[in-house]
C-alpha positions in Angstrom: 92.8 127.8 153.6 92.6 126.2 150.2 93.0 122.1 149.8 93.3 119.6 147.1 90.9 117.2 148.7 87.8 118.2 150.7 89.3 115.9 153.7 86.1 115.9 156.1 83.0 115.3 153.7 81.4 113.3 153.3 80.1 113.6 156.7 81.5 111.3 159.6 78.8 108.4 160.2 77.0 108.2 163.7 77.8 111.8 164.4 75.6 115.2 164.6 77.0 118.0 162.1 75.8 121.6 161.9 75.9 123.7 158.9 74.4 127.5 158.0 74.5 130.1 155.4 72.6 130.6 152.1 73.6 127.3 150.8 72.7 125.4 153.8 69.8 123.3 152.3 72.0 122.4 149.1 74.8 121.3 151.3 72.4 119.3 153.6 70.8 118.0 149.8 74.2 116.9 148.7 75.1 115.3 152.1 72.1 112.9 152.4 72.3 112.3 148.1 73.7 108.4 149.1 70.5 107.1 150.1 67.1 107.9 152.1 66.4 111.1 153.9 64.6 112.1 156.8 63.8 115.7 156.8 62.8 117.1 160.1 61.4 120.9 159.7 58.8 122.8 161.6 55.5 123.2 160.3 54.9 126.9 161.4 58.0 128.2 159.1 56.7 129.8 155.9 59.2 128.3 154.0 58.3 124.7 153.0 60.8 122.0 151.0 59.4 120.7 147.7 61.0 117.1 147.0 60.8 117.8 142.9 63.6 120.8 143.8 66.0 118.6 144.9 66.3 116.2 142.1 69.6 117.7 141.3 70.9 116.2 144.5 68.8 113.4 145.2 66.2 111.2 144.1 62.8 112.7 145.5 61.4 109.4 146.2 64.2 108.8 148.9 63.3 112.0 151.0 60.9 111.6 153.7 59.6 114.8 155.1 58.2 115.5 158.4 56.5 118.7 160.2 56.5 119.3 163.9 55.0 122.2 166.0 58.1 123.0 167.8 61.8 122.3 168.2 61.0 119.7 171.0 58.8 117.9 168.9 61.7 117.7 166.2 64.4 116.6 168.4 62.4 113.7 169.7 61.4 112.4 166.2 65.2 113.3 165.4 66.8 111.1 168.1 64.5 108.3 167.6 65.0 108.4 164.0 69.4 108.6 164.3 68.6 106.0 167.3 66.4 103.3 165.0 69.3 103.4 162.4 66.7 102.9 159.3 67.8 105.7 157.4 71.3 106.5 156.9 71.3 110.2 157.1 68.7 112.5 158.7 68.4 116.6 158.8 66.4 118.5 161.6 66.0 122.5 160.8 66.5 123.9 164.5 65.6 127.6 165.3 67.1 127.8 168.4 70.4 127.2 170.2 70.7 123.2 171.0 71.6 123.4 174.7 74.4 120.6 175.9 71.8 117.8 176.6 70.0 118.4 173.7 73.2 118.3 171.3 74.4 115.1 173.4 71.2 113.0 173.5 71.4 113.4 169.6 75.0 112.4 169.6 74.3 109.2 171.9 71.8 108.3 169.2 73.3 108.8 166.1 76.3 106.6 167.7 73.8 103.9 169.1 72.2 104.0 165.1 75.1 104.7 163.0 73.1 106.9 161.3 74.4 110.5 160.3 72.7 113.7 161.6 73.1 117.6 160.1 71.0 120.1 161.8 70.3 123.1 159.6 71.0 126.2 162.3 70.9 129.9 162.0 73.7 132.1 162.5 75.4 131.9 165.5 73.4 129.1 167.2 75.8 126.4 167.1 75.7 123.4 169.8 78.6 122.5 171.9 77.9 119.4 171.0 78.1 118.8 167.3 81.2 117.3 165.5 81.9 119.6 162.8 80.0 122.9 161.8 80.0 124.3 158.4 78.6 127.4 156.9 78.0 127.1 153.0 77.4 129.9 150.9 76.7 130.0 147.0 79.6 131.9 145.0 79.0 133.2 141.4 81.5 132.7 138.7 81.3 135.0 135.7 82.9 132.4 133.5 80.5 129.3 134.3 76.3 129.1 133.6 76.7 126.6 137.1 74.4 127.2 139.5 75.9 124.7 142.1 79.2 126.3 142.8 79.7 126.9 146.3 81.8 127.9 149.1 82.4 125.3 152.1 83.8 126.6 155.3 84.5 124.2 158.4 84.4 126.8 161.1 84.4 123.8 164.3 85.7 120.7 163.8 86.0 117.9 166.9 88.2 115.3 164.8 90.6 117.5 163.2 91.9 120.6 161.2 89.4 123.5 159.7 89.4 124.6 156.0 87.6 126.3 153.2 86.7 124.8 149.6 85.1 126.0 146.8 83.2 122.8 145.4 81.0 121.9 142.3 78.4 119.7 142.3 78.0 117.5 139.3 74.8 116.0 138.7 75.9 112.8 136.0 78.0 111.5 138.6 76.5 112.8 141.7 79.7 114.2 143.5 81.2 116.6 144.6 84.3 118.2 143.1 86.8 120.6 144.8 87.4 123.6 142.0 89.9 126.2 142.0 88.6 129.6 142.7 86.8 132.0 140.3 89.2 134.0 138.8 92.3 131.7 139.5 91.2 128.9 137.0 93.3 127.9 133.9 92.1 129.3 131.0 90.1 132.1 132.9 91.0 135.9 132.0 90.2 138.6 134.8 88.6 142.0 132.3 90.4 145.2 133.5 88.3 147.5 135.7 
């Protein structure tokens, strides 16, 4: 399902989102790019964020990172953080299935803070509780040297319709743009096989 206008981002304030794939971190990156972001991640995971790699998305000075030992930790730092308001958009890596009153209790505070909330999830472990749920994936166009073009899918959505967009992220003006697909852009000749 192809639209003109990517309807349902950015993401709703004082609500919990979800989003996986192989572009989850740039979608998360390019959600919280507004303003100050609290970055809530596991400090057993291998894999750890460098600030300096996100300056295409944000300024590295507004990301605040914090490590945890487990999940429980995370959510509790989580839901005071979406609960104190003070930052308008935080991100909690999960590796495990939310259950219901762990999704809720971080829906009651990102309501009571107005603050935003995206939980980075693997495959398949989405909460019951979260608004919309994306999976993001990196798409490579033969005719472009653009690293940031990606594929947006809303696969759940609690306030309205799902969709799929292929978006561009363009760092002078810090936005996203909705772009036709690769192959079916003016200009852009298919070679024969």
């Amino acid at each position: 399902m192809q639209a003109d206008r990517l309807s349902q981002f950015p993401l709703r304030c004082g609500r919990v989102h979800e989003v996986y794939g192989p572009a989850s971190v740039a979608f998360a990156a390019i959600a919280g790019a507004k303003g100050a972001v609290l970055w809530i991640g596991q400090a057993w995971q291998g894999a750890q964020l460098n600030p300096i790699g996100f300056e295409t998305f944000l300024d590295p000075a507004q990301l605040l990172l914090a490590r945890t030992q487990n999940q429980t930790d995370s959510l509790a730092i989580a839901e005071e953080a979406l609960k104190d308001g003070a930052l308008p958009f935080v991100v909690i890596e999960t590796t495990r299935t939310l259950d219901l009153r762990e999704g809720r209790r971080l829906q009651l505070a990102a309501k009571a803070g107005g603050t935003t909330g995206l939980c980075l999830i693997p495959e398949g472990m989405g909460s019951n509780a979260a608004e919309t749920r994306w999976h993001a994936a990196p798409v490579f166009d033969p005719a472009r040297d653009d690293s940031t073009l990606m594929r947006w899918e809303i696969i759940k959505n609690k306030a309205g319709t799902i969709g799929a967009w292929n978006v561009r992220w363009e760092r002078e003006t810090r936005r996203v743009h909705v772009v036709s697909p690769a192959g079916e852009r003016p200009g852009f000749t298919r070679t024969p096989d």
